[in-house]
N, C-alpha and C positions, 0 to 999 in steps of 0.2 A: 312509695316516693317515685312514681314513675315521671314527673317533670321536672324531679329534682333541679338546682342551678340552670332551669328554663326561664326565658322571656316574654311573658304574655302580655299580650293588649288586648284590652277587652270590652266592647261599647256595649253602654245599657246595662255597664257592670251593679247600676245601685238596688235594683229589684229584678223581682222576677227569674227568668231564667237565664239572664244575667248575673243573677246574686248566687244563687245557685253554680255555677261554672265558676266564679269568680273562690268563692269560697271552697270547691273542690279542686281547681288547682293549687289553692294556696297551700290544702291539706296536704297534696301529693308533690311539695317542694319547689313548686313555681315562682318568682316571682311576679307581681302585676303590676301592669298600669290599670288601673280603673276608670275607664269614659266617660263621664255622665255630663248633662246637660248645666246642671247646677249642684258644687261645691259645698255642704256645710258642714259646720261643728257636727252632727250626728252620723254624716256619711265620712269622714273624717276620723272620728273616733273607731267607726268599725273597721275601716282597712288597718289604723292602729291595734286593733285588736286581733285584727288574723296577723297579723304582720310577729309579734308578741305572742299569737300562741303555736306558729306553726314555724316560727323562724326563720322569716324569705322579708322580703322587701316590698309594702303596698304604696302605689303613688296614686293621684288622683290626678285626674286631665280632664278640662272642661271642652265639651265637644257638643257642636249643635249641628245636626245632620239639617236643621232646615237652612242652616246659613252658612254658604260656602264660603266665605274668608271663616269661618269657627272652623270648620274641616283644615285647611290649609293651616292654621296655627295651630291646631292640635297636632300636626304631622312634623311640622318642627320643633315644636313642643315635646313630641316622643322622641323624637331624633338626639334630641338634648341630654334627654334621660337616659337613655337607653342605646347605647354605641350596635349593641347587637338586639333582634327582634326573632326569636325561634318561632312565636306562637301568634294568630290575631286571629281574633275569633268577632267576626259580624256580626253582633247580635241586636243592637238598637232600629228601633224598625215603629213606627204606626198601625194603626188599625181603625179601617172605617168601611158602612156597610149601608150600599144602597143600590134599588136597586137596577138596572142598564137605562133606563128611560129616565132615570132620576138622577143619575150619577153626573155632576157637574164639571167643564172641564176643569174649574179652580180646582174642584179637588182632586181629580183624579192627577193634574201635575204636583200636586200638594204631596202625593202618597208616594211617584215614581220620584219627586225630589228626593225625601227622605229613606225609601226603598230600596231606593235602587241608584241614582245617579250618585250622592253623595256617598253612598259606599264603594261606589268604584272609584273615586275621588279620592276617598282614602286609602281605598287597598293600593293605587296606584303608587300613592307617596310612599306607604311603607313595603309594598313589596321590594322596592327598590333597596333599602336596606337589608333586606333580609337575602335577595340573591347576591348580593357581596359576601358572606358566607357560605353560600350555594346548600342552603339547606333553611327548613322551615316549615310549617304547614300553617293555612288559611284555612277556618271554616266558619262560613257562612251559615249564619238560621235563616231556612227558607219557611217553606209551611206547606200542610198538603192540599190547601186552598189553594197553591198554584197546578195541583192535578185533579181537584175534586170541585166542581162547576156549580157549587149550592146557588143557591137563590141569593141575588144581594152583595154576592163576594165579588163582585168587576175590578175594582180598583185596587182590591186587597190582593187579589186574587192576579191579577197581572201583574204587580209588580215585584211579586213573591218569583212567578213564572219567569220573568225577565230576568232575576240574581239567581235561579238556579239553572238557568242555560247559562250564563254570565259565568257562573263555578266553571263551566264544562270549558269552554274556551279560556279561561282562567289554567286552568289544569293542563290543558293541552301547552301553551306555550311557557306556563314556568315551569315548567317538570324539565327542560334543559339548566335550568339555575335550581333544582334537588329541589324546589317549592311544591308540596304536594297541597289542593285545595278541592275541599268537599264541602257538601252543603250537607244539613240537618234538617229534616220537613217534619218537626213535629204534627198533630193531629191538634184534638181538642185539648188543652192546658190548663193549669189553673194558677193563673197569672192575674193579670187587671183584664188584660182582653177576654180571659173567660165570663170575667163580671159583665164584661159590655154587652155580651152576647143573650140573645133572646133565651130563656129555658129551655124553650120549644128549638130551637137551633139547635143547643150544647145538648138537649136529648138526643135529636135526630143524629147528630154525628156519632155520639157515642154509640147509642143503639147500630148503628153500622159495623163497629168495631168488632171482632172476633172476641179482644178479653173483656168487652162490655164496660169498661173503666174510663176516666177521662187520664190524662197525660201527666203526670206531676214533675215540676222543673225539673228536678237531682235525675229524673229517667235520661231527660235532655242531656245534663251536667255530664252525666256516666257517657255515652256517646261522644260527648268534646272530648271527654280525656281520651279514651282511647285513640280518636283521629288525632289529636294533639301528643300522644305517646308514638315513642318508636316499637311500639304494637302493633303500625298500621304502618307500616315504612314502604309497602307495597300501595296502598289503597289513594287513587285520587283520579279525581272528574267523576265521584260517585252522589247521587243523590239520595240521602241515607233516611226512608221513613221511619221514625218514632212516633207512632198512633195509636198502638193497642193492633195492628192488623184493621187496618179499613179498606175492605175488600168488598 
């Protein structure tokens, strides 16, 4: 129960390694907001169902990172809920891949919109809450597309690189309000984005890797909790790879 009577927010909480982190703090005493873009009866029942078997509180927030009044009403939205905010974990993000000579600027603002700009948008709003308690941790999923220059990965791959510099001056100036913020750079995952991705791609990366394996969410999950636990009460402006070792 290490996040016991904790406050988490948590985007991109309905799948992936989002569902994953969402559902392992809830194990370990947290409760949650959950983020997601669209609200229903089946993402609904499941926060009622962690909520019911682990005994904390699941709420649901509808948030659309590509439309900034959705960011800004979901910030008051939380604020409503949630008088105190210990935990926020950035995890909703896109993915798209082409490659430099192809890469359009629609999309490439398409990717730093939801990437990167409107997560700061939102950390903006709730760090704000959370240094009135002068205590907290923020962690960011970044990716090691923002240190690993594959073929294709431009726009992915830059605006992963922008939120984890983004962590480090993050860190540097809330660490006077006890807000500690680190980022998480998974490798190759098996998420929806893993499906996106060529064979030949998700080969090539994993063959890189030291344990030869691709990424599984709950690897990610287990890394949030710890920087979300007072396990890591020292640890922040770090950028933390989960790859298997891609070296």
């Amino acid at each position: 129960m290490l996040l016991k009577n904790k406050l988490a927010v948590i985007t991109g909480a309905n799948r992936g390694i989002g569902r994953a982190i969402t559902e392992t703090f809830a194990a370990h005493g947290a409760n949650v907001i959950a983020c997601m873009r669209e609200i229903n009866d089946e993402r609904q029942s499941w926060l009622t169902s962690l909520a019911d078997q682990h005994g904390m509180t699941a709420q649901a927030v509808s948030l659309d990172l590509a439309d900034e009044a959705s960011v800004k009403t979901a910030v008051r939205q939380i604020a409503s809920l949630a008088p105190r905010i210990d935990i926020l974990v950035n995890n909703a993000g896109v993915a798209s891949g082409a490659i430099f000579q192809m890469t359009s600027m629609t999309e490439l603002r398409r990717l730093f919109e939801i990437n990167f700009f409107s997560q700061i948008l939102l950390t903006q709003g709730l760090a704000r809450a959370m240094a009135r308690h002068k205590t907290g941790s923020i962690i960011n999923i970044a990716s090691t597309a923002a240190m690993v220059a594959d073929a294709g990965t431009l726009a992915y791959g830059s605006s992963k690189a922008a939120f984890a510099r983004a962590t480090q001056s993050m860190a540097t100036e809330l660490g006077a309000s006890g807000i500690r913020v680190n980022a998480i750079a998974p490798g190759v995952t098996r998420t929806d984005m893993y499906d996106q991705m060529t064979e030949a791609a998700r080969e090539k990366l994993i063959a890189s890797s030291a344990m030869k394996r691709a990424v599984e969410p709950q690897d990610v999950a287990n890394m949030a909790l710890f920087l979300a636990s007072d396990l890591s009460t020292v640890v922040t402006g770090q950028i933390l790879r989960v790859d298997g070792g891609m070296v």
